[in-house]
MARKOL-126146 format. One line per 4 residues: number of its first residue (from 1); their letters; for each residue x, y, z of C-alpha. Coordinates in pm, whole numbers, plus 50000, padded with zeros to 5 digits. Layout:
residues N
NUM = A = X Y Z ~ ...
end
This chain:
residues 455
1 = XXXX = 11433 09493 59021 ~ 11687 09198 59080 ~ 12024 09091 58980 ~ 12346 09099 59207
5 = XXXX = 12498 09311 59440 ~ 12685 09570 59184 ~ 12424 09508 58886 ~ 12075 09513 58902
9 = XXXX = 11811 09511 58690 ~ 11518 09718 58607 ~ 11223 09692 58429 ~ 10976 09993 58363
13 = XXXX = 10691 10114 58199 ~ 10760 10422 58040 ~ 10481 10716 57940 ~ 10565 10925 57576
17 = XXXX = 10749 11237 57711 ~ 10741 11144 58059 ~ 11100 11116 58234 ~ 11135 10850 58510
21 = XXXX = 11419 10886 58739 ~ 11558 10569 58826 ~ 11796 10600 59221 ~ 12070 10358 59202
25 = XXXX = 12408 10479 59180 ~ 12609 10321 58891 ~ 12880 10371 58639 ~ 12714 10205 58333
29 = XXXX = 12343 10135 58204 ~ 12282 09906 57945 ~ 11969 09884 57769 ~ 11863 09484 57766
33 = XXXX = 11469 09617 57618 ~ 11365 09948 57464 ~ 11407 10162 57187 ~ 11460 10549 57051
37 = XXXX = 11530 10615 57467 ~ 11692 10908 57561 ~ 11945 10942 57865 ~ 12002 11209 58130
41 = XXXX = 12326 11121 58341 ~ 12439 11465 58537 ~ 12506 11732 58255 ~ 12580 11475 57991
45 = XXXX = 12302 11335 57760 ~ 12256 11028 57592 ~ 12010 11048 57251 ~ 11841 10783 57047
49 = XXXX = 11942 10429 57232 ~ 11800 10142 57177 ~ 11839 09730 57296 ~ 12221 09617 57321
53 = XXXX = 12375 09961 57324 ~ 12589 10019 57640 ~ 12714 10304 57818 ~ 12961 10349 58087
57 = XXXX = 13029 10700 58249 ~ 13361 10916 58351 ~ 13256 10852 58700 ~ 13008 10726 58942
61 = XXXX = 12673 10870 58953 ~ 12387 10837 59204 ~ 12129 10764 58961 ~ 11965 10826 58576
65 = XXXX = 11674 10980 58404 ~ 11521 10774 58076 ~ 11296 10945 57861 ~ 11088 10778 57577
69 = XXXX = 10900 10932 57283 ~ 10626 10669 57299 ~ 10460 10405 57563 ~ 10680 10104 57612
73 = XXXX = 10813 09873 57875 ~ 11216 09905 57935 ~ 11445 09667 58100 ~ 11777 09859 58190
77 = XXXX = 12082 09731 58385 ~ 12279 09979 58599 ~ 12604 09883 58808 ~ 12948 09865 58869
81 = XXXX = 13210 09674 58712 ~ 13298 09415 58426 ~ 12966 09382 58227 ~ 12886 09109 57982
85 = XXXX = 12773 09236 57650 ~ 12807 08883 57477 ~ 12504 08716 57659 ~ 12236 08981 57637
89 = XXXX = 12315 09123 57316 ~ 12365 08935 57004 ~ 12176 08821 56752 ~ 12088 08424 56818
93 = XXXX = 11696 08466 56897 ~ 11557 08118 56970 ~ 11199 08259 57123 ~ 10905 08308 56890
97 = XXXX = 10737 08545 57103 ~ 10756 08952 56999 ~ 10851 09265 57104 ~ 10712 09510 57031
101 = XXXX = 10729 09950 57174 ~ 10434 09927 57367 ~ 10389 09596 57588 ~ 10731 09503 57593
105 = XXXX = 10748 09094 57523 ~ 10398 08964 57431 ~ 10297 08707 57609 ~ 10071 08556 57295
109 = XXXX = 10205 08402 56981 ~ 10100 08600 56655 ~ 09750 08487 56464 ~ 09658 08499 56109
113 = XXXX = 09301 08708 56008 ~ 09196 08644 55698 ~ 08978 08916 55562 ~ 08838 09069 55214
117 = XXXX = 08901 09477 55225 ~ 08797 09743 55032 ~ 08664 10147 55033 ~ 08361 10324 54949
121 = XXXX = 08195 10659 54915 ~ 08525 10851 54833 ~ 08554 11167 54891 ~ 08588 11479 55093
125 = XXXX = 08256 11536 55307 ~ 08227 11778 55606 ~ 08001 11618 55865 ~ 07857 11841 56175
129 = XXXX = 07862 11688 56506 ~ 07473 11555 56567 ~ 07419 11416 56209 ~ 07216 11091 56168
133 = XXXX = 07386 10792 55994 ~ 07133 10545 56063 ~ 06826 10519 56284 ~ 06556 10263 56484
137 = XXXX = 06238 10470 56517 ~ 05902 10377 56744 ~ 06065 10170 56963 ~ 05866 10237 57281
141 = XXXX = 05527 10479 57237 ~ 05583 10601 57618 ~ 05943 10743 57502 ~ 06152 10547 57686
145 = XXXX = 06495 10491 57577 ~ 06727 10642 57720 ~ 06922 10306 57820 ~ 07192 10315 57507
149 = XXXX = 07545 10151 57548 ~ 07779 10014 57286 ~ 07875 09582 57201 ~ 08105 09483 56968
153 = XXXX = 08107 09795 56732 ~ 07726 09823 56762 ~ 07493 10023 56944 ~ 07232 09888 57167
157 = XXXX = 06921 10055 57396 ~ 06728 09843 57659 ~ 06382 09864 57686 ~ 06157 09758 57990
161 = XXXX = 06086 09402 57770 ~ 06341 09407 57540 ~ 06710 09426 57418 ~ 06738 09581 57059
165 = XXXX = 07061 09621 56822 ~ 07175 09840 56619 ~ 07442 09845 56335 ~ 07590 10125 56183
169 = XXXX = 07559 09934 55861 ~ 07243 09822 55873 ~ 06973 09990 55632 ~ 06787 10178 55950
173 = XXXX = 06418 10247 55989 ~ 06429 09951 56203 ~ 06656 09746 56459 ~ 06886 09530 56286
177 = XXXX = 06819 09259 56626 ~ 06535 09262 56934 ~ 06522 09033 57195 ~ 06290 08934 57439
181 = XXXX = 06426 08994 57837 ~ 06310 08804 58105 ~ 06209 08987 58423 ~ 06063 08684 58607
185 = XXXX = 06275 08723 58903 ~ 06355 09098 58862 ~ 06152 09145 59191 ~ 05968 09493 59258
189 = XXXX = 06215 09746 59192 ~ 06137 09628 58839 ~ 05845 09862 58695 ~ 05651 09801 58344
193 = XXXX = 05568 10161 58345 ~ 05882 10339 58445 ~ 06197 10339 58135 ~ 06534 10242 58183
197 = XXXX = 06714 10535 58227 ~ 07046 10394 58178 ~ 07226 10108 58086 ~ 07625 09999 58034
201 = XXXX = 07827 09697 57936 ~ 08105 09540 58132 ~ 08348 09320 57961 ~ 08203 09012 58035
205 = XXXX = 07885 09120 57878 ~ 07679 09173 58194 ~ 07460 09437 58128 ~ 07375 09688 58385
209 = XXXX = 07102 09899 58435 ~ 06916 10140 58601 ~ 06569 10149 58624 ~ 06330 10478 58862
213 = XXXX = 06571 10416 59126 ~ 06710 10056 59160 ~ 07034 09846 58962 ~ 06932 09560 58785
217 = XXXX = 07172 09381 58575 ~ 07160 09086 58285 ~ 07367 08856 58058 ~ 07362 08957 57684
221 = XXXX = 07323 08614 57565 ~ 07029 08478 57885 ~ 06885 08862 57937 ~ 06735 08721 58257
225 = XXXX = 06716 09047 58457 ~ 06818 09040 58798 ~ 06803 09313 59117 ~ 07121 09433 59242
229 = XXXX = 07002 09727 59438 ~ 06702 09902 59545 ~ 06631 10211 59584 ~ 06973 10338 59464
233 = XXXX = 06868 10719 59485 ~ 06563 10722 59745 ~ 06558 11121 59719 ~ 06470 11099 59356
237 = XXXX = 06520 10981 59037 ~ 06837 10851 58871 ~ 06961 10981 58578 ~ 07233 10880 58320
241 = XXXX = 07487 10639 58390 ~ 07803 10446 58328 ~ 08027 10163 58465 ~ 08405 10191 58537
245 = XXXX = 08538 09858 58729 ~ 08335 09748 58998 ~ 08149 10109 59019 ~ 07847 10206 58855
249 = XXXX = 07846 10563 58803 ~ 07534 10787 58809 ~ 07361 11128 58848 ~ 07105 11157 59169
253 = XXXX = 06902 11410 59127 ~ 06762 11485 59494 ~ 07095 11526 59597 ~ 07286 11737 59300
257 = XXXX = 07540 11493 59244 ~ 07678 11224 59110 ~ 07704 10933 59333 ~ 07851 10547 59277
261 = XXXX = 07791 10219 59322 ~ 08027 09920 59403 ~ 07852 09603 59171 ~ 08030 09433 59433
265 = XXXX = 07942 09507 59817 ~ 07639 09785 59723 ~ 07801 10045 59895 ~ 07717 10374 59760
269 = XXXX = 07949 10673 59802 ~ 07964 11059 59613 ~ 08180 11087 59387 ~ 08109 11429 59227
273 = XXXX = 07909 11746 59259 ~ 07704 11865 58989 ~ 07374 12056 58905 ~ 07343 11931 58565
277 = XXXX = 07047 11605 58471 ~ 07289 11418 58198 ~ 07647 11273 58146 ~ 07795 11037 57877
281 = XXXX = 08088 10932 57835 ~ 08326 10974 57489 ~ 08657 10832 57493 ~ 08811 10994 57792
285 = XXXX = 08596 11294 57851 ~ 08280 11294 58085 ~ 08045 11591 57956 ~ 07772 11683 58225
289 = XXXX = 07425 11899 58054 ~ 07145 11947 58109 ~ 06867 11813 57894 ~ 06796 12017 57569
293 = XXXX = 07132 12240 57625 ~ 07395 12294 57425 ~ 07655 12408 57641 ~ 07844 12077 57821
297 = XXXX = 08086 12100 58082 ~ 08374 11859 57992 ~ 08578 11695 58239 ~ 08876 11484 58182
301 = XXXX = 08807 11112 58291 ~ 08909 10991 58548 ~ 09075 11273 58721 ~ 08807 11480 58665
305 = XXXX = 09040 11770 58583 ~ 08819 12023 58423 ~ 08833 12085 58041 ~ 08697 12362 57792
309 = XXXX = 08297 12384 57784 ~ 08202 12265 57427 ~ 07916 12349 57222 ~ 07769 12029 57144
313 = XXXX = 07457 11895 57043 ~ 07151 11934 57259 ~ 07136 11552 57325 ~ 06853 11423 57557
317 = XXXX = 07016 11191 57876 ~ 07070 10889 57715 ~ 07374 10979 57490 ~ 07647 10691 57555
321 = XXXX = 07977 10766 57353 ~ 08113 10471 57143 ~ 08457 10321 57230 ~ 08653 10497 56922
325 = XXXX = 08459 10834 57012 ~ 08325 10875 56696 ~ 08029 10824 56731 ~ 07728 10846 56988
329 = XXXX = 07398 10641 57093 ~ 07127 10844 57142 ~ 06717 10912 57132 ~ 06584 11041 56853
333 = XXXX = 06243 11258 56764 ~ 05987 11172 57012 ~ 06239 11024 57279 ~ 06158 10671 57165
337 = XXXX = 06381 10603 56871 ~ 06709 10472 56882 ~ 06992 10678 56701 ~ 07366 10665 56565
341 = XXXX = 07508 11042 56485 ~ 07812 11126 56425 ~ 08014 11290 56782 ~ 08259 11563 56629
345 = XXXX = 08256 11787 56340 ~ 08481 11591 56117 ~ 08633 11592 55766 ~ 08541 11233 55607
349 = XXXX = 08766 11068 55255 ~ 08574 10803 55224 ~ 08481 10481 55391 ~ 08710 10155 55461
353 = XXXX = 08526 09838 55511 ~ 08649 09458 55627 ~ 08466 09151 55590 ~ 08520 08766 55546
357 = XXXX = 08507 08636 55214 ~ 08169 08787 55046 ~ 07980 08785 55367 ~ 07847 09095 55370
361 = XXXX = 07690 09029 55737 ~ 08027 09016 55890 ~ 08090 09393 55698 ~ 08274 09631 55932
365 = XXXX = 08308 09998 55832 ~ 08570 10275 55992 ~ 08569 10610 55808 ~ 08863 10754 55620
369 = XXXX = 08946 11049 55805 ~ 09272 11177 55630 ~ 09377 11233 55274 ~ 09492 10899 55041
373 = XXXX = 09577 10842 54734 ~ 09464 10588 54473 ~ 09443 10486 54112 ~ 09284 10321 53876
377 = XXXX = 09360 09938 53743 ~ 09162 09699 53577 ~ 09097 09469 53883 ~ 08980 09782 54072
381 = XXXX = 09162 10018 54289 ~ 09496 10053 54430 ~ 09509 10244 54727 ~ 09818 10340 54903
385 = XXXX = 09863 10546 55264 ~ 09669 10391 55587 ~ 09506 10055 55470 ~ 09696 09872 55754
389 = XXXX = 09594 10154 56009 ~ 09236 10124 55864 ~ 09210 09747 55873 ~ 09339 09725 56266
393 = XXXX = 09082 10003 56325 ~ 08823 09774 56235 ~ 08916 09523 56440 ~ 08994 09765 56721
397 = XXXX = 08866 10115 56697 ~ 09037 10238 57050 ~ 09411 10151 56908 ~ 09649 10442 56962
401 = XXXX = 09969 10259 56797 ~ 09824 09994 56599 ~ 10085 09899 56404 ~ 10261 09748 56756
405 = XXXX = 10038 09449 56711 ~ 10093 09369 56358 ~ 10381 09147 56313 ~ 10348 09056 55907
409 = XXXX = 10123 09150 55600 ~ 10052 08975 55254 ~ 09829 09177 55032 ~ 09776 09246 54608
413 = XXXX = 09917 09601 54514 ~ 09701 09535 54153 ~ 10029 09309 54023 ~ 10197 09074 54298
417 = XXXX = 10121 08913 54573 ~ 10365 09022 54837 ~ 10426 08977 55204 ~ 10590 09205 55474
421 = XXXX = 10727 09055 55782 ~ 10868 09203 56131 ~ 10979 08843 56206 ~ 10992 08883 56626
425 = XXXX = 10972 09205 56668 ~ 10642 09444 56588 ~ 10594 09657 56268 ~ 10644 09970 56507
429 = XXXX = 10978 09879 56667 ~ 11084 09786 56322 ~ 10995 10145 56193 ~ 10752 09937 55915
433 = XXXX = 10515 10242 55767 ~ 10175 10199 55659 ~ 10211 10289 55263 ~ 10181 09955 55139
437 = XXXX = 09988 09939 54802 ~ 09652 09741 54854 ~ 09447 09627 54573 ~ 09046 09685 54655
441 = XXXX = 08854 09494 54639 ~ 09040 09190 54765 ~ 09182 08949 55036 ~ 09448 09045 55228
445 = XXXX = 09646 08799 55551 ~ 09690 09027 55835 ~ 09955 08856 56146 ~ 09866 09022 56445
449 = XXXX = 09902 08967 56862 ~ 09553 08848 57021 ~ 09650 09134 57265 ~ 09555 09418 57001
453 = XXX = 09160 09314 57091 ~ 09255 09381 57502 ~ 09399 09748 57467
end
């Protein structure tokens, strides 16, 4: 908060549908950042305001209530007397930098991708939660790999001498990478005969892992394994696993729960009880089974609230959920394969795939999960309805308002080349929709904020 004595000004981050009561007594509020906000002010109500519109009351109040249909970050001033409308609010804009409904001002400058789109396999398929889309088979003859996490779209399972890759593209039957890891200086919690029994991926691409009943960890480029705990769950085995921040998150099974570990300091505290031997992780829902059930208790993450029990798929213990939560990592036949099925029962259009130039190596593939509509030309396709939606999704599955990041479009419809700007402000706060007509097969410029790869 800060201005002077009679105005002051507030910034806040505002949560779709939630109302946030702001205590400062006042006889205006005007809105210096935000949009589509909604105003309680005693009985009266003030609908559908947006940056530069003002408001002064009948009389003093002690306070207001702003309530926004979406996540964004507001700046409001409330006071007293003579306000000056003239400064904040016209139209001379002399900063490059964008708003946009979510993050408020980005603090990035907009970048250019450059990438060759197009669809395949149309039409309408029903797919049942648990079906294979492409598989690694006879990775380890003692069945032992359970240690599955997702990188960069693809999924991955560590093994107790090596790191193997996975693509969701790739033709299956075998790993699409393997690399050797170095255990050197693992030390002895390290055992050749004992699997990982599960692994995770921080953000800095540290890999961590456990292994009988220590936490090792390694880069994804070096894979030089080192000890970062032993003898994590001295009662018995641990089982499943995840990391969240600084804690690595596990079942123990001795003790019918599942404890944590700081990466950090090594402390080790409970976090949860449970009876169950498995967890994974899908978007933000923690399921807890047991092995071979179908029945999963599903908690919401991280509250823990409890959820519905779902009838899913009677995965083994190392299931790990990808980012999107579409798909899952998993073991196949035998316990020594490595897996990517489908999470949900799902209705499927077709398939959208982005690439650069005709390199089909750098092919990324998000399924077309609603209706779209397209015609014939002589160049190819024309597709209308989600291509800009589809394209982001590529280059971040996990995005919840996509088009806040996208700032400017140039793309074939099967006769022109045209362009669609937002100039400094986001397709979303500009009300841009996503019906554009995009030629397919073909290149298309995509301006976007280098924050849409951080959400």
């Amino acid at each position: 908060m800060s201005g002077n004595r009679q105005q002051q000004t507030h910034k806040r981050e505002l949560k779709a549908g939630v109302p946030m009561h702001i205590d400062q007594p006042c006889e205006f509020v005007f809105i210096d950042q935000g949009a589509d906000l909604d105003f309680t002010v005693g009985e009266s109500r003030l609908s559908g305001r947006k940056a530069g519109d003002f408001a002064r009351f009948d009389r003093p109040v002690q306070g207001v209530r702003v309530v926004s249909p979406y996540d964004q970050i507001v700046e409001l001033v409330l006071g007293f007397g003579e306000f000056s409308r003239l400064i904040v609010s016209g139209e001379l804009n002399v900063s490059a930098f964008v708003n946009t409904q979510g993050i408020g001002q980005a603090k990035s400058l907009p970048m250019e991708l450059v990438r060759t789109v197009g669809v395949q396999n149309i039409g309408k398929v029903q797919i049942s939660a648990g079906t294979d889309i492409v598989g690694a088979g006879a990775l380890d003859s003692g069945g032992k790999t359970p240690g599955n996490f997702w990188f960069n779209g693809d999924a991955w399972t560590v093994l107790n001498d090596s790191l193997v890759r996975l693509s969701r593209a790739g033709a299956g039957g075998a790993p699409d990478d393997t690399y050797t890891i170095d255990t050197t200086i693992a030390g002895i919690g390290w055992q050749a005969a004992s699997r990982v029994r599960a692994a995770d991926i921080a953000p800095d691409g540290t890999i961590y892992m456990l292994q009988y009943r220590s936490l090792f960890k390694m880069g994804i480029g070096e894979r030089i394994v080192q000890q970062i705990a032993l003898n994590v769950a001295p009662g018995g085995q641990a089982q499943g696993g995840f990391i969240d921040g600084e804690w690595f998150y596990f079942i123990e099974e001795a003790s019918d729960e599942i404890q944590r570990l700081n990466i950090v300091t090594n402390q080790i505290e409970s976090f949860f009880p449970t009876l169950v031997t498995g967890m994974y992780k899908i978007g933000n829902k923690l399921y807890l089974h047991s092995s071979g059930s179908s029945t999963h208790e599903v908690y919401a993450w991280p509250s823990m609230d409890r959820l519905p029990d779902e009838n899913r798929p009677a995965w083994s213990t190392g299931v790990s959920g990808s980012p999107d939560g579409r798909y899952v990592a998993t073991t196949g036949a035998g316990n020594n394969s490595l897996v990517i099925e489908h999470a949900y029962d799902k209705t499927v259009y077709g398939e959208f795939y982005a690439q650069e130039g005709a390199d089909l190596s750098t092919r990324q593939i998000v399924e077309i999960t609603q209706p779209f509509g397209y015609y014939e030309v002589a160049a190819g396709k024309v597709i209308f309805g989600g291509v800009l939606t589809a394209l982001c999704g590529v280059l971040n599955p996990g995005l919840s308002n996509p088009l806040d990041f996208v700032t400017a479009f140039r793309f074939k419809d099967g006769r022109y080349v045209r362009e669609v700007s937002s100039g400094t402000q986001s397709f979303a706060l500009r009300r841009i929709e996503d019906d554009f007509p995009v030629l397919v097969e073909s290149e298309v410029t995509l301006t976007v904020l280098p924050e849409i790869f951080d959400q």
